[in-house]
N, C-alpha and C positions, 0 to 999 in steps of 0.2 A: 705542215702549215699550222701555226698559232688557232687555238681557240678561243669562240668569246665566252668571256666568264663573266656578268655582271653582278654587279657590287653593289649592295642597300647600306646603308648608312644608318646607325643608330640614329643618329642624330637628328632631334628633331625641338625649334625652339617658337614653331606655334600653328595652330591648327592650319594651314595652309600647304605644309609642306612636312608631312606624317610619315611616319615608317611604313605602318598601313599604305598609306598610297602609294608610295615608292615602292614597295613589295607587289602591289596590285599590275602598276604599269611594267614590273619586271616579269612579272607572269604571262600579263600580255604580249611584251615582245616574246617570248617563248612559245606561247600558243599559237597566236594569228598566223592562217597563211597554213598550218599543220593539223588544227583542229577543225574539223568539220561538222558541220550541226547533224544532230543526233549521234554521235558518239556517242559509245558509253565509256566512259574514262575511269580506271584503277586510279585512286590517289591512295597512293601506296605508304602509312604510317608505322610506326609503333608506337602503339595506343598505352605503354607502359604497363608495367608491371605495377602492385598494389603496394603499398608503400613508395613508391619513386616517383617524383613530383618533376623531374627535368624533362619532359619529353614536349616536345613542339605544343607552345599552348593555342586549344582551340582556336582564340581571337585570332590566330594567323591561318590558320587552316579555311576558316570561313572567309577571309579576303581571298584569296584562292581560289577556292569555289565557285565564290564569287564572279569572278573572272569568268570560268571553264561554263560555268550558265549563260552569263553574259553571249558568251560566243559559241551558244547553240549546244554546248554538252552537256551530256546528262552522268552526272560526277558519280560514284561512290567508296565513300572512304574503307579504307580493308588494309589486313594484314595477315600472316598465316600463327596458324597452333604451335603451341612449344614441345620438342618432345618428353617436357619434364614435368612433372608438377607443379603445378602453380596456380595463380590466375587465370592465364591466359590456356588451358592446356586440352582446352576446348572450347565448341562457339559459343556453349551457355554463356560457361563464365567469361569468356573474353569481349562476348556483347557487352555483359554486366560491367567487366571494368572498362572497358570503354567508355560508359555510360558514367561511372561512378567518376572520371578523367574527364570529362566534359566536353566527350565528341556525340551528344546527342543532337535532335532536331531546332533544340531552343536556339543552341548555340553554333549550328553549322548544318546551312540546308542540302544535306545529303544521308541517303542513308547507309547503315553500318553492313557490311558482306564478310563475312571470313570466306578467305579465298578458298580453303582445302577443306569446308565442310565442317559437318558435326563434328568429328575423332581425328582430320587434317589426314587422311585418306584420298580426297578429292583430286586430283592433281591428273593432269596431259604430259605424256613423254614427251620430250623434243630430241632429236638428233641433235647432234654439236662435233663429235670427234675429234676431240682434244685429246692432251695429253692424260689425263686420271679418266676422264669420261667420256664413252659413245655416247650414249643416251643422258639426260636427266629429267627429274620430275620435277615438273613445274605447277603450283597452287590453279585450280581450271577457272578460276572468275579471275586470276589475271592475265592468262595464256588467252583467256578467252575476249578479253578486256578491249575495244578497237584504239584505247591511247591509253599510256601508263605516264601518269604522273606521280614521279618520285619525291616526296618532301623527308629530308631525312634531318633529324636532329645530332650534330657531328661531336662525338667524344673519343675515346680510348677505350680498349678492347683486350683481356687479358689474353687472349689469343692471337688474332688479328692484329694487336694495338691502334688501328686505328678502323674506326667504326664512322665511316662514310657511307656517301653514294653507293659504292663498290658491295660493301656487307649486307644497306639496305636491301639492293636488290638482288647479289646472290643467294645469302642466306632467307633474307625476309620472304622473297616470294615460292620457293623451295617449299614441298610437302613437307609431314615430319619425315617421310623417307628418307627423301633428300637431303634432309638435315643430319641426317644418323649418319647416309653417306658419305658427310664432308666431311666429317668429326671422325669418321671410324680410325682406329690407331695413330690417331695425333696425342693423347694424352692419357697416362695412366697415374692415378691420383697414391700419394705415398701418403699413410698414419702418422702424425705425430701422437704417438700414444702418451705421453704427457698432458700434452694441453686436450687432448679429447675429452671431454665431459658425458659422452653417452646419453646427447639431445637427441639423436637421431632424425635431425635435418637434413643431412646429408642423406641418408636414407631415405624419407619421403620424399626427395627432389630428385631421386634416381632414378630416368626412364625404364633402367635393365633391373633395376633391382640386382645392382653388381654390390652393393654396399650390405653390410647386416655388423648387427654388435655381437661380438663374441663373448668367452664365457666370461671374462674381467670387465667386462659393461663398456669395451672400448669400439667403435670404430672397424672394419676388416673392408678389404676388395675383395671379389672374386675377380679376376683382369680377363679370365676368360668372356664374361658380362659383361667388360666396360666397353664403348663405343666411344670413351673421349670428350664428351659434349661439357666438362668440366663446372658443370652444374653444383656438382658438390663443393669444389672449391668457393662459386661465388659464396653459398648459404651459409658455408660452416660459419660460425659466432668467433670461436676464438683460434682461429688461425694454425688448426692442426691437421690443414689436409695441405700437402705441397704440391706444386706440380710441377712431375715429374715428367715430361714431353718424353712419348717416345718417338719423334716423328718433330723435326723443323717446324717452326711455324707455317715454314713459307708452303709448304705443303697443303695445313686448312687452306690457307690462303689462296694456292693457283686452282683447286678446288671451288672456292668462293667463286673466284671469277669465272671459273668455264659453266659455272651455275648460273649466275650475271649476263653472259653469254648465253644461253638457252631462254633465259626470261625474255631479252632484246631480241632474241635472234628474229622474231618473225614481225614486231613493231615497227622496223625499217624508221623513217624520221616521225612517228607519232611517239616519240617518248621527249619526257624534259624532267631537269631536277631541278631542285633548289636547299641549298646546305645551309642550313640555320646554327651558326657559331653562334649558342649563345647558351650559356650553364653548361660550358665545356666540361664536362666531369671528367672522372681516371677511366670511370668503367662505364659499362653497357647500361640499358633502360631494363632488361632483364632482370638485373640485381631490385631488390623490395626495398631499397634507400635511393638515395640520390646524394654525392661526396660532392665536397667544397670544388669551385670549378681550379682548373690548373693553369688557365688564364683569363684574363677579363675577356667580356664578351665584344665578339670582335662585329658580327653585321650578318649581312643573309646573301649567298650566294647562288646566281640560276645561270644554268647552261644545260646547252642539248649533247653536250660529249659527257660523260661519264667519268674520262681519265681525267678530264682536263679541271672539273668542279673538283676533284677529291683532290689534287693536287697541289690545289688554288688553296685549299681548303687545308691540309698540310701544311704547306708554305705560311698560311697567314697565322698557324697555331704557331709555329716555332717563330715565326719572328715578331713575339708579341714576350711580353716580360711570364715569366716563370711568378706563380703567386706564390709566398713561402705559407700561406694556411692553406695547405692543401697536400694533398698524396706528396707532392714533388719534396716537400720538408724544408727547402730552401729557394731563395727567391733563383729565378734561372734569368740573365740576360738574353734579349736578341739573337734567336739564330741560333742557340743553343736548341738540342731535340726535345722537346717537353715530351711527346708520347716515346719515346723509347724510354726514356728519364724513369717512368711511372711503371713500363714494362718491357724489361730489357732483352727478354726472351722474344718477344713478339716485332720482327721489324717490319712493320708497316709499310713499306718501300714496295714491296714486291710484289703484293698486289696489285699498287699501280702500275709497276715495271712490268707485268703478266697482260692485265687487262692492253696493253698499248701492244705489247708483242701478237696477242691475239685477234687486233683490229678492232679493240671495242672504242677507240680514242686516241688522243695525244694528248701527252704530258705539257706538249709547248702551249702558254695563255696567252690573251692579253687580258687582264680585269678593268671593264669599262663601269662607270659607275652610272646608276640609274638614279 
């Protein structure tokens, strides 16, 4: 059976008839009828990384809110620790750029939670018994959450290739345990000892400290260290760490999703999302930049299936024109794959093919517009 995916419209040609409102009234149909007064509600983000300016801007998170107040819930917005260094790589600083990204109290009346605590330790097991996973670790302020709402800003993903619903919520609500565990032997990083300059970026961004510079000021792995989390690749500067996948993509990936699955599994119908096409980038909100989008920005997506928003979501990037200023190098027509295009190792496909085999959704839509 076909799910409903609704459709927000950029388009807006005067104060009557606003994106704002139309995103408000799609949230509503989403909510009523599932959310119950006194909730406390997960609005589950990523708050970006410092340097990266694409990531869902507040003004839309507060019409949201908005709503989830409106009809008696009591909101707070959260996301979990990185296992790398960074900004985010605790709740000090992950408050802080939060704050500095402009999900404060001025601008969006909810307050800030990191789900997995001080060091992102925090975390409730869930059974699931799937295929990679009995058990996983899931963030305790969203396990513990009585409705999760997903608002995920949808781009491209060097691993995953595509960075939806789906990522949002298996990787994002995930302890760094969890994290470690998705990533373990999916990717082992090769030297380009030419282009290395011996910044040692890639080393401060290495959770395992599998990286160090050898005696020629270049770059080294330990592989026995590495867990995969391919952190090093995003930072490097000049493009001298390859990746080398030892392990399918599609591997993180059904990973992902039996994580995705443990985050849902005890929410039953208190969960909804909403996919915001818009500053489509190549790569994730991790990265400390934000690249030219890869297509023009398409509208805002809400539905309560998971398979079926990521899908919609999919479908509407490739059949939307390829931009030739961007990753892609060339303009792509209709229908051609824009995220495989950008990362060819990563087929995005089979997460959604996974999450659907595992009962989390259907891939079949209809996109109704609001």
């Amino acid at each position: 059976m076909a799910s409903t995916v609704y459709f927000v419209s950029l388009r807006a040609e005067n104060e009557h008839d606003t994106v704002l409102g139309r995103l408000k009234t799609c949230a509503r149909k989403l909510l009523e009828g599932k959310l119950s007064s006194g909730d406390l509600v997960a609005v589950k983000l990523h708050f970006g990384e410092r340097g990266n300016h694409g990531f869902i801007r507040p003004v839309f998170v507060r019409a949201v809110v908005e709503v989830v107040r409106e009809l008696g819930g009591k909101p707070f917005l959260t996301d979990t620790n990185t296992p790398y260094t960074g900004f985010r790589h605790n709740a000090f600083d992950h408050l802080e750029t939060a704050l500095f990204h402009g999900f404060g109290y001025p601008a969006v009346p909810a307050p800030l939670v990191i789900a997995d605590g001080l060091r992102g330790k925090d975390h409730r097991e869930v059974e699931v018994n799937l295929r990679h996973f009995r058990k996983v670790t899931i963030a305790s302020a969203i396990q513990e959450a009585d409705f999760l709402l997903v608002m995920t800003h949808v781009k491209g993903h060097i691993e995953a290739g595509l960075g939806g619903a789906i990522k949002n919520v298996g990787m994002g609500c995930a302890s760094r345990l969890g994290k470690q565990m998705q990533h373990g032997g999916t990717f082992l990083p090769e030297i380009r000892k030419e282009k290395c300059i011996g910044c040692r970026r890639c080393i401060l961004h290495c959770p395992q400290g599998a990286l160090f510079l050898n005696e020629h000021g270049k770059a080294e792995v330990r592989p026995e260290l590495c867990i995969g989390c391919a952190e090093c690749l995003l930072f490097c500067p000049t493009g001298a760490i390859d990746a080398a996948f030892s392990a399918k993509s599609e591997l993180l990936q059904e990973r992902m999703v039996e994580y995705a699955f443990g985050a849902l599994k005890e929410k039953g119908e208190k969960v909804a999302f909403l996919n915001f096409l818009l500053d489509i980038s190549p790569d994730c909100d991790c990265a400390p930049w934000h690249d030219a989008s890869i297509v023009p920005d398409i509208g805002i997506l809400g539905s309560s299936d998971i398979v079926a928003i990521d899908q919609a979501s999919a479908d509407l990037i490739n059949r939307a024109w390829g931009l030739e200023n961007s990753k892609l190098g060339k303009p792509l027509p209709p229908g051609e794959d824009k995220l495989s295009a950008v990362h060819p190792t990563a087929l995005w496909q089979r997460q959604i093919d996974y999450a659907e085999e595992i009962g989390l959704g259907s891939k079949a839509y209809v996109l109704e517009e609001v």
